[in-house]
DSSP file (Angstrom, degrees, kcal/mol; ACC not computed):
  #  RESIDUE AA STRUCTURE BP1 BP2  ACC     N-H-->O    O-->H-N    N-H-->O    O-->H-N    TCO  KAPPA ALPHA  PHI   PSI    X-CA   Y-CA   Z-CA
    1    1 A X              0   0    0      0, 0.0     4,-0.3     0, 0.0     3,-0.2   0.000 360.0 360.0 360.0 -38.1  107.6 -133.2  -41.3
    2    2 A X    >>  +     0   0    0      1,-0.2     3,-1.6     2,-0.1     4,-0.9   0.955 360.0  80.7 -36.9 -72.7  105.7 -135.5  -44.1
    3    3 A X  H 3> S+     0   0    0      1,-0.2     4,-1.8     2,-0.2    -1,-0.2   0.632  96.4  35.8  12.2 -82.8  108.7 -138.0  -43.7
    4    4 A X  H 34 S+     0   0    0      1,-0.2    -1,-0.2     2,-0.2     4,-0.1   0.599 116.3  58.7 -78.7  -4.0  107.4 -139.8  -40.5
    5    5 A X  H X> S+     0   0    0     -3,-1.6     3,-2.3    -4,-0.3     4,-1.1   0.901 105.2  44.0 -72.5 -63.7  103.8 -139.5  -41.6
    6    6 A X  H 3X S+     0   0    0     -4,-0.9     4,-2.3     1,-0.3     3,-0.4   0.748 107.5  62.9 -87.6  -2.6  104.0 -141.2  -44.6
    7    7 A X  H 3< S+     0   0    0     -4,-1.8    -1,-0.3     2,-0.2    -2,-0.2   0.531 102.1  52.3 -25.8 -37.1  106.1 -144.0  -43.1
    8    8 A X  H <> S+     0   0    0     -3,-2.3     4,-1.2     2,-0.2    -2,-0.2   0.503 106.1  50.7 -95.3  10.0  103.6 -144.8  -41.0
    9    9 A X  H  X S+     0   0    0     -4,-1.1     4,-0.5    -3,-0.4    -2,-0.2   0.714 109.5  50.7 -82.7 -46.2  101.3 -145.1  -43.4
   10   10 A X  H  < S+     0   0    0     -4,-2.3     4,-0.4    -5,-0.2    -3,-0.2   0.677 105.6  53.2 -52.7 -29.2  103.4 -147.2  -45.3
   11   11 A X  H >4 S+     0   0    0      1,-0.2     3,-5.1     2,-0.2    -2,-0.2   0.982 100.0  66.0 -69.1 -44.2  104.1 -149.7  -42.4
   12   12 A X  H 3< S+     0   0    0     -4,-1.2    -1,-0.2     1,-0.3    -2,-0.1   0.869  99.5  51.0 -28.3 -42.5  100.2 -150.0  -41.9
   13   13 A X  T 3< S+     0   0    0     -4,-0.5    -1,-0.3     0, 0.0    -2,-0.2   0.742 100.5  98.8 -76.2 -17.8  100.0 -151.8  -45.7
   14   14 A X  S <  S-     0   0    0     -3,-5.1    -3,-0.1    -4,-0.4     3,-0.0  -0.010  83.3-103.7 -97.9-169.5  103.0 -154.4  -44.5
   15   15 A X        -     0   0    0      1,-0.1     2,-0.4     2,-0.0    -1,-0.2  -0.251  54.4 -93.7 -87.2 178.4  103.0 -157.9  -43.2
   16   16 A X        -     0   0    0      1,-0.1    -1,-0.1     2,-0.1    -5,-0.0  -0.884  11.0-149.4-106.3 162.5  103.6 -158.0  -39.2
   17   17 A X  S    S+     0   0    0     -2,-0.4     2,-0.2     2,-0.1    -1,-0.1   0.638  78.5  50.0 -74.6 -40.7  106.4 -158.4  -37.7
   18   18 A X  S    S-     0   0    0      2,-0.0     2,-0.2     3,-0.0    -2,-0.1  -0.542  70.1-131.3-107.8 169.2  104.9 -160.4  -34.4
   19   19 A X        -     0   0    0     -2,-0.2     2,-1.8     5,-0.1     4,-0.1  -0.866  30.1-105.9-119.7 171.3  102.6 -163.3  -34.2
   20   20 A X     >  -     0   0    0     -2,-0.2     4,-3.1     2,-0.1     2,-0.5  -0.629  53.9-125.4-100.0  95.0   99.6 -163.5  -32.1
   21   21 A X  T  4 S+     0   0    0     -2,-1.8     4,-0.1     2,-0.2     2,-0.0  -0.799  85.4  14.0 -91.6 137.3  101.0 -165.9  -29.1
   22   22 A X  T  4 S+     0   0    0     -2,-0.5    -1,-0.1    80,-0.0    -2,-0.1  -0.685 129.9  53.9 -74.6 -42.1   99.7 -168.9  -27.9
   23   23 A X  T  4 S+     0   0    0      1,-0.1     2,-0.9     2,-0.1    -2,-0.2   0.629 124.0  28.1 -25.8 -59.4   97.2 -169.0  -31.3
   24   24 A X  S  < S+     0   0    0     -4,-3.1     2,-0.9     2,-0.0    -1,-0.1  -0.749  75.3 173.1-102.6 108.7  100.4 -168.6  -33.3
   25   25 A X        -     0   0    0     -2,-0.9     2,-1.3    -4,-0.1    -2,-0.1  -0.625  35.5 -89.2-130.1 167.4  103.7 -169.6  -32.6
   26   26 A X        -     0   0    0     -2,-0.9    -1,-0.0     1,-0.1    -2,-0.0  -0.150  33.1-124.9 -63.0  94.6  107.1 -169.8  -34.3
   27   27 A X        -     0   0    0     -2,-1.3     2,-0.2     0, 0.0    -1,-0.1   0.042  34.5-151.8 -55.2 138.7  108.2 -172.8  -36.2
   28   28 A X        -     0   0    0      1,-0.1     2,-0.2     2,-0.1    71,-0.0  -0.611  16.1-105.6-101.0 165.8  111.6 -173.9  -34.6
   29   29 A X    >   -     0   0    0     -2,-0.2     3,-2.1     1,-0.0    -1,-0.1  -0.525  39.8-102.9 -57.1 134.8  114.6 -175.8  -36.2
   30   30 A X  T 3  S+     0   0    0      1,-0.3    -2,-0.1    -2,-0.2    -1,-0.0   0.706 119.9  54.1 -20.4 -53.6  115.0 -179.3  -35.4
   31   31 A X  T 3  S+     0   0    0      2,-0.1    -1,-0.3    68,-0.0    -3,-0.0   0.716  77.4 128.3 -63.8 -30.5  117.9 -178.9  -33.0
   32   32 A X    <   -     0   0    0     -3,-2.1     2,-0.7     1,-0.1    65,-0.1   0.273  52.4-141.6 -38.8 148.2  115.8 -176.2  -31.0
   33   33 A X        +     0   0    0     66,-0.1    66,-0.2    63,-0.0    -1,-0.1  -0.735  36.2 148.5-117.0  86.9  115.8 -177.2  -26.9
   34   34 A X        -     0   0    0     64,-1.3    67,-0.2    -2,-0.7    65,-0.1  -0.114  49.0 -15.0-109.5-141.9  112.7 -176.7  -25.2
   35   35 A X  S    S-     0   0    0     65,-0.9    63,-3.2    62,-0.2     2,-0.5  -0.080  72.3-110.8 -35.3 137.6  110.5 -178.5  -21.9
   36   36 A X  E     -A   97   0A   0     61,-0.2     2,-0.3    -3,-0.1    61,-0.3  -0.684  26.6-156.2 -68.2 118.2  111.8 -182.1  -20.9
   37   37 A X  E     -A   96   0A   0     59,-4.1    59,-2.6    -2,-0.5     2,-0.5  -0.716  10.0-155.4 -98.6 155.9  109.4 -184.6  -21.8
   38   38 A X        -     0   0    0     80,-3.3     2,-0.6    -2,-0.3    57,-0.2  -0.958  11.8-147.5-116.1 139.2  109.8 -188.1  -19.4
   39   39 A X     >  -     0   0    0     -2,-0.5     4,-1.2    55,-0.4    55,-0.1  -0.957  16.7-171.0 -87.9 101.8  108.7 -191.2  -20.6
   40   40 A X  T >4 S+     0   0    0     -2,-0.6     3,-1.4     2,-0.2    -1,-0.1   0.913  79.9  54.1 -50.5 -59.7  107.7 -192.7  -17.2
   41   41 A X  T 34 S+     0   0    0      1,-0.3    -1,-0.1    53,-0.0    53,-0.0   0.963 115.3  51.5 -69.3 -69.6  106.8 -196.9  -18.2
   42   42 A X  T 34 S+     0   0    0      2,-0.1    -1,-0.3    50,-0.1    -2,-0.2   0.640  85.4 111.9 -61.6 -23.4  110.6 -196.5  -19.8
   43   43 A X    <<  +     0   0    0     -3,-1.4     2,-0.1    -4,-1.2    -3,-0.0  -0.324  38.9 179.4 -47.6 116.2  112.3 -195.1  -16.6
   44   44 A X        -     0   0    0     -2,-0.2    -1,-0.1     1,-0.1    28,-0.1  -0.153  42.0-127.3 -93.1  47.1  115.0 -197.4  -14.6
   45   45 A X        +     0   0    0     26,-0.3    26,-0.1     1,-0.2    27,-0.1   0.719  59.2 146.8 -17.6  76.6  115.7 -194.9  -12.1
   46   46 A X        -     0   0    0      1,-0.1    -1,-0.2    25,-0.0    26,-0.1   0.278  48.1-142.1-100.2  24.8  119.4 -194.9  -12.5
   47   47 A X     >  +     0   0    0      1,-0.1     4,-1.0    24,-0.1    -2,-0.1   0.568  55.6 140.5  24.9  42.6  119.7 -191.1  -11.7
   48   48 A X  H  > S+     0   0    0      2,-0.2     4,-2.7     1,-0.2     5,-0.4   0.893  70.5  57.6 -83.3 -65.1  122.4 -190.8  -14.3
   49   49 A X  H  > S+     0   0    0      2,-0.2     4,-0.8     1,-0.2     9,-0.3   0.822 107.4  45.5 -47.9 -21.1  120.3 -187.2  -15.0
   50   50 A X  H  4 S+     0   0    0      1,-0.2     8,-0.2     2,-0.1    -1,-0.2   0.878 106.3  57.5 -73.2 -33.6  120.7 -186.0  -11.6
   51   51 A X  H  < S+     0   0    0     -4,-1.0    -2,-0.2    -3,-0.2    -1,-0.2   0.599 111.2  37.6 -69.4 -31.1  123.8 -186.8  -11.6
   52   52 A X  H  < S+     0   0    0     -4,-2.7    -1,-0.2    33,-0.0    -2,-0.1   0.575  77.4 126.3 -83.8 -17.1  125.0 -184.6  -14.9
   53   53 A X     <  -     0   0    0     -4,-0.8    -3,-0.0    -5,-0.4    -4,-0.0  -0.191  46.4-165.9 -44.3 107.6  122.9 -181.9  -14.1
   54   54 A X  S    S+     0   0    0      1,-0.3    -1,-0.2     2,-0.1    26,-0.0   0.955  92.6  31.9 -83.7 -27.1  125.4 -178.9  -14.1
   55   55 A X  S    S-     0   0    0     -3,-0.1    -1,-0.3    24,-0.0    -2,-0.1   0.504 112.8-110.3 -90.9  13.7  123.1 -176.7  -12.4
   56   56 A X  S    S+     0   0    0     -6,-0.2     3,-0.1     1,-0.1    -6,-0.1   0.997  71.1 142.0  53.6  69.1  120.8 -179.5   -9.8
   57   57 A X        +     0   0    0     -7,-0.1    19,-1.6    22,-0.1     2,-0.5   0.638  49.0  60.7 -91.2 -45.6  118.3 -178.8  -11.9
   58   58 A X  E     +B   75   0B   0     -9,-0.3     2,-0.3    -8,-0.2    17,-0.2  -0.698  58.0 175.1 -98.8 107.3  117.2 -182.8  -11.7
   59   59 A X  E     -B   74   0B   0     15,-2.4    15,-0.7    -2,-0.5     2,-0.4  -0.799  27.2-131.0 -90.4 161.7  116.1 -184.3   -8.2
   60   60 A X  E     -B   73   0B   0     -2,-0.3     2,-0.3    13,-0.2    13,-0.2  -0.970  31.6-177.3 -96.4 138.0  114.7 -188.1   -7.9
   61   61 A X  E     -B   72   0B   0     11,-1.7    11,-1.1    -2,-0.4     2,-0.2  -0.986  40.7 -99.6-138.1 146.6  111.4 -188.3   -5.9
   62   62 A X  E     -B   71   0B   0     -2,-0.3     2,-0.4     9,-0.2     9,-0.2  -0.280  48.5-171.3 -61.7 124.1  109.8 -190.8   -5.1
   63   63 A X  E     -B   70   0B   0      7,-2.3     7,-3.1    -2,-0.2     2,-0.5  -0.974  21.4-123.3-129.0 145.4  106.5 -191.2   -7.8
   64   64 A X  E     +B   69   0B   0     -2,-0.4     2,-0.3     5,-0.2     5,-0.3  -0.635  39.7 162.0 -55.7 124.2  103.7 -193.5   -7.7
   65   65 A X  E >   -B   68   0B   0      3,-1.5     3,-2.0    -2,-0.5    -2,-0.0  -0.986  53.1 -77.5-142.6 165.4  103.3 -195.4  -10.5
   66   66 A X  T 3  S+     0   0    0     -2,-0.3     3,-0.1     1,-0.3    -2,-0.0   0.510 125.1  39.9   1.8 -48.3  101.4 -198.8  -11.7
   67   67 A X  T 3  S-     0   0    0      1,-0.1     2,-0.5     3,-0.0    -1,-0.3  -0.086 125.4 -89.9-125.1  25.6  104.0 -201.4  -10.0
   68   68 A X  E <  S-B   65   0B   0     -3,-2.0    -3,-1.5     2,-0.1     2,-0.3  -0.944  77.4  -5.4 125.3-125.7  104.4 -199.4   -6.8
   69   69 A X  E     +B   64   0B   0     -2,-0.5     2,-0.4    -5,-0.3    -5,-0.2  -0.800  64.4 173.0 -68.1 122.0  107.1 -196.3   -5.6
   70   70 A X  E     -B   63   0B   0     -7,-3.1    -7,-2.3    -2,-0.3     2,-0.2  -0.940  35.8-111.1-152.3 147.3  109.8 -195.5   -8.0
   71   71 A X  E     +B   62   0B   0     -2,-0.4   -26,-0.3    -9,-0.2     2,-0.3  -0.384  46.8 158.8 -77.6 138.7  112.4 -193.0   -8.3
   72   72 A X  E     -B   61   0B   0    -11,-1.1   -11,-1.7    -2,-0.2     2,-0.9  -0.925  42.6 -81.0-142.1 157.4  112.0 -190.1  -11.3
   73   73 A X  E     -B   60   0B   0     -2,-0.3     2,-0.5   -13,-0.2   -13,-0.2  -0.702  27.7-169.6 -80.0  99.8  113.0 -187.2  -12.2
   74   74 A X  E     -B   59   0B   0     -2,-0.9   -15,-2.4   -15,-0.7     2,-0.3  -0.758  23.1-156.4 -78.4 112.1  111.5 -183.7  -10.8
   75   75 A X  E     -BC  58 113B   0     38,-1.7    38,-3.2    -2,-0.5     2,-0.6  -0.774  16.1-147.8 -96.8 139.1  112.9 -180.8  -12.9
   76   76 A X  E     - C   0 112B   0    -19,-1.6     4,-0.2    -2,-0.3    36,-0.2  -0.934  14.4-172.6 -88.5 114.8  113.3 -177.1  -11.8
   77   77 A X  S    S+     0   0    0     34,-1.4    -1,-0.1    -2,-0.6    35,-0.1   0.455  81.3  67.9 -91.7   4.7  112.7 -175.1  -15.3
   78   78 A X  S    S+     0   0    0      1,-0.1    -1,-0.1    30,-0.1    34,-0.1   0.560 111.8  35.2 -72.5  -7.6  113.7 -171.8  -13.6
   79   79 A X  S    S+     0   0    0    -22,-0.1    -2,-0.2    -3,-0.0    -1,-0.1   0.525  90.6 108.2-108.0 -23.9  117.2 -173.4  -13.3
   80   80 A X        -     0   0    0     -4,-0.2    -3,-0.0     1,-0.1   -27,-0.0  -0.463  47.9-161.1 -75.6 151.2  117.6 -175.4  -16.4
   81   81 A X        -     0   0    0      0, 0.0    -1,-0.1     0, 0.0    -4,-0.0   0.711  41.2-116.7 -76.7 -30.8  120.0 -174.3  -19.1
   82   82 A X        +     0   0    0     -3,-0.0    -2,-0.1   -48,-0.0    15,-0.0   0.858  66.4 145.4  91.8  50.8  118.6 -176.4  -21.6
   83   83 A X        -     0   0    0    -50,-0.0    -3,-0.0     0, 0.0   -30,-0.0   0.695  43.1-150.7 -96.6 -22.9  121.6 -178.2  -21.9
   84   84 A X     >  +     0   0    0      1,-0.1     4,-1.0    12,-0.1     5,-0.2   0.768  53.3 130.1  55.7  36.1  120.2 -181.8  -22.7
   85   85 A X  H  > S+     0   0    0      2,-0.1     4,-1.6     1,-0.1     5,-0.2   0.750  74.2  55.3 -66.3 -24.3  123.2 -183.7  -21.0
   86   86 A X  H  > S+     0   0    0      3,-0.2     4,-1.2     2,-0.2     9,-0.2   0.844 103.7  45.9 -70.7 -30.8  120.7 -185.5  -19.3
   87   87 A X  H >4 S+     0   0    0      2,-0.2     3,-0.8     1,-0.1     8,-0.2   0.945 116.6  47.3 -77.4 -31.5  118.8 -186.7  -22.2
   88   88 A X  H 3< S+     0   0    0     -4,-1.0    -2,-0.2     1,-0.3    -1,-0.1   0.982 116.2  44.7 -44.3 -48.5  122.2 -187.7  -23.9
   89   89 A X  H 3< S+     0   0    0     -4,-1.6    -1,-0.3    -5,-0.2    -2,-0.2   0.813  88.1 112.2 -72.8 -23.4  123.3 -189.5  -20.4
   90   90 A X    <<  -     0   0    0     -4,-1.2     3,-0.2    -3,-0.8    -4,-0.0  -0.433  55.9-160.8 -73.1  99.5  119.4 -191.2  -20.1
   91   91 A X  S    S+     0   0    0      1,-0.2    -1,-0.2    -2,-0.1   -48,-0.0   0.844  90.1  36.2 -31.3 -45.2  120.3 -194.9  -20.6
   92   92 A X  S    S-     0   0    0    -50,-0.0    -1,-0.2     1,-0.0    -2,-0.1   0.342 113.3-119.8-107.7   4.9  116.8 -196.3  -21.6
   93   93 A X        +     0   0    0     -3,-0.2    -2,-0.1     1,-0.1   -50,-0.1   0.669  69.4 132.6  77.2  -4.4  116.1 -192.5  -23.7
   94   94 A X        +     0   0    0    -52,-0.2     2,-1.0   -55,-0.1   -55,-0.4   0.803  53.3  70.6 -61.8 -25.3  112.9 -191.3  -21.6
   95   95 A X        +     0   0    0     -9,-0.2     2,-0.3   -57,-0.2   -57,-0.2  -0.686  66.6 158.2-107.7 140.6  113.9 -188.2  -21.0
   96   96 A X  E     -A   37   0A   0    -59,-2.6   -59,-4.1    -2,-1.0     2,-0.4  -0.852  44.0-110.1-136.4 172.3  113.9 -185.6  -24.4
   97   97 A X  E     -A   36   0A   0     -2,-0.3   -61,-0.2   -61,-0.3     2,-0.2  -0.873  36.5-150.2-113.3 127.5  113.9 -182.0  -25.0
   98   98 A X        -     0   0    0    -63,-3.2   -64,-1.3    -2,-0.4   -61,-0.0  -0.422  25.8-116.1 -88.6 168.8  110.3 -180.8  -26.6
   99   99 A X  S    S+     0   0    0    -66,-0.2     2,-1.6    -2,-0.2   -66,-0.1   0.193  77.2 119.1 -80.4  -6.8  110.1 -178.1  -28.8
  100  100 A X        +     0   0    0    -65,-0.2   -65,-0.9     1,-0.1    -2,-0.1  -0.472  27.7 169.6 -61.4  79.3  107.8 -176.1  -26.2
  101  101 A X        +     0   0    0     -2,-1.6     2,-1.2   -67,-0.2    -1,-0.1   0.286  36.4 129.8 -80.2  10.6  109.4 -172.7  -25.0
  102  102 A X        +     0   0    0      1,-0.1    -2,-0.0     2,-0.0    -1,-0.0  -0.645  23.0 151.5 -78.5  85.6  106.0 -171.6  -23.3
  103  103 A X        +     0   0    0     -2,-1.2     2,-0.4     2,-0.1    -1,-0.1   0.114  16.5 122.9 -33.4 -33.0  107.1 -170.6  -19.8
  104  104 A X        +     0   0    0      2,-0.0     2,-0.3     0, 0.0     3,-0.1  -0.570  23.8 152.4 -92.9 120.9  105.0 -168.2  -18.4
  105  105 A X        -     0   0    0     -2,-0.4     6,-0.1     1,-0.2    -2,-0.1  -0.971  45.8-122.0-149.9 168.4  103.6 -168.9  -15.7
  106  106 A X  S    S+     0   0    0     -2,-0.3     2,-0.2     1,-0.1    -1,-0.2   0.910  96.1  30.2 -63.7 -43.2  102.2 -166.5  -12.4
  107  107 A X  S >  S-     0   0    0      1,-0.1     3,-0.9    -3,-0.1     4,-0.3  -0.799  80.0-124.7-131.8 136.0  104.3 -167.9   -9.5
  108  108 A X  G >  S+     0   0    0     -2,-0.2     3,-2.8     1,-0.2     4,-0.2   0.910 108.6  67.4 -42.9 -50.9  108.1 -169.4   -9.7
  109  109 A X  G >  S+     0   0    0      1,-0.3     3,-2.9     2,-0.1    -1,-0.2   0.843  82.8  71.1 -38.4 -39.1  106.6 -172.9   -7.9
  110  110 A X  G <  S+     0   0    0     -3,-0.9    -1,-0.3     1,-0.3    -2,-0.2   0.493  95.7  59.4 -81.9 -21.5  104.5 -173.5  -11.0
  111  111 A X  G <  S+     0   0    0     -3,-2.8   -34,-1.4    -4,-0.3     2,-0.6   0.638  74.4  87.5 -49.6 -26.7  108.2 -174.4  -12.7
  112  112 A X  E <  S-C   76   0B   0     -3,-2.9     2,-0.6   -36,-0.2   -36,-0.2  -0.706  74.8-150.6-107.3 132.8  109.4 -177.0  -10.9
  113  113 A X  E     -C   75   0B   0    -38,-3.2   -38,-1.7    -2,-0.6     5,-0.1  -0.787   4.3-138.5 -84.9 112.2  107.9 -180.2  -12.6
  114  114 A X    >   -     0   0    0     -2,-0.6     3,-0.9   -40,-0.2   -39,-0.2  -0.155  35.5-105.2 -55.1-175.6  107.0 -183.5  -11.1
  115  115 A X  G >  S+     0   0    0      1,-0.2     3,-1.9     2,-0.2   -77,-0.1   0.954 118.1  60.0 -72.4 -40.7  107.8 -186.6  -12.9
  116  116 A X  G 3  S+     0   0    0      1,-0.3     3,-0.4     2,-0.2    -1,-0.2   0.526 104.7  45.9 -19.0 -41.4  103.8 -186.8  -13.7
  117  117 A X  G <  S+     0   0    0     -3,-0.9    -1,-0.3     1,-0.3    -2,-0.2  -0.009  96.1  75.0-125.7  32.3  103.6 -183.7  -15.5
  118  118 A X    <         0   0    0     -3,-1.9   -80,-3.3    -5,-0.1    -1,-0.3   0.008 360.0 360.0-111.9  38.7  106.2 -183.9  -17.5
  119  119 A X              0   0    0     -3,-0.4    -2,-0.2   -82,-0.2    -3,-0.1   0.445 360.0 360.0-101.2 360.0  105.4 -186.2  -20.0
């Protein structure tokens, strides 16, 4: 009956287990796959990422930018695997995998990323 007492008395004195997320978060290994960041200026919109996307993850829409209308990439993260054939296949390199795994968000809409808000 002692047993489970003084066990938790002992855990009290130890480190913790969890960190306090966002404040803290968990340093990742290099390789780690997280959000798609775009470089916009560097997009030729040659939809070579839509086009490998095994789940149609990747759309092109039409974005404003500087020097008129140009086609980019709008990602669904409730669909990506986090597979990065698209940044591999990205001629000019704009699109990369971040180290950001923060996810949470209220409503499913609030996933799918224009080109805008992913850099």
């Amino acid at each position: 009956m002692l047993r489970p007492i003084m066990q938790s008395i002992k855990a009290l004195g130890e480190k913790r287990s969890t960190l306090e997320f966002p404040e803290e978060k968990e340093s990742l290994p290099d390789c780690y796959r997280g959000k798609l960041r775009l470089d916009m200026p560097t997009c030729i919109s040659c939809s070579a990422c839509e086009r490998i996307c095994p789940n149609k993850t990747i759309t092109m829409v039409n974005t404003p930018t500087d020097r008129g209308m140009k086609l980019m990439p709008q990602v669904g993260l409730e669909r990506c695997l986090f597979c990065a054939l698209c940044a591999e296949v990205c001629p000019p390199k704009c699109l990369t995998l971040s180290k950001d795994y923060s996810l949470e968000v209220r409503d499913k809409r609030e996933l799918l990323k224009r080109p805008e808000e992913l850099e």
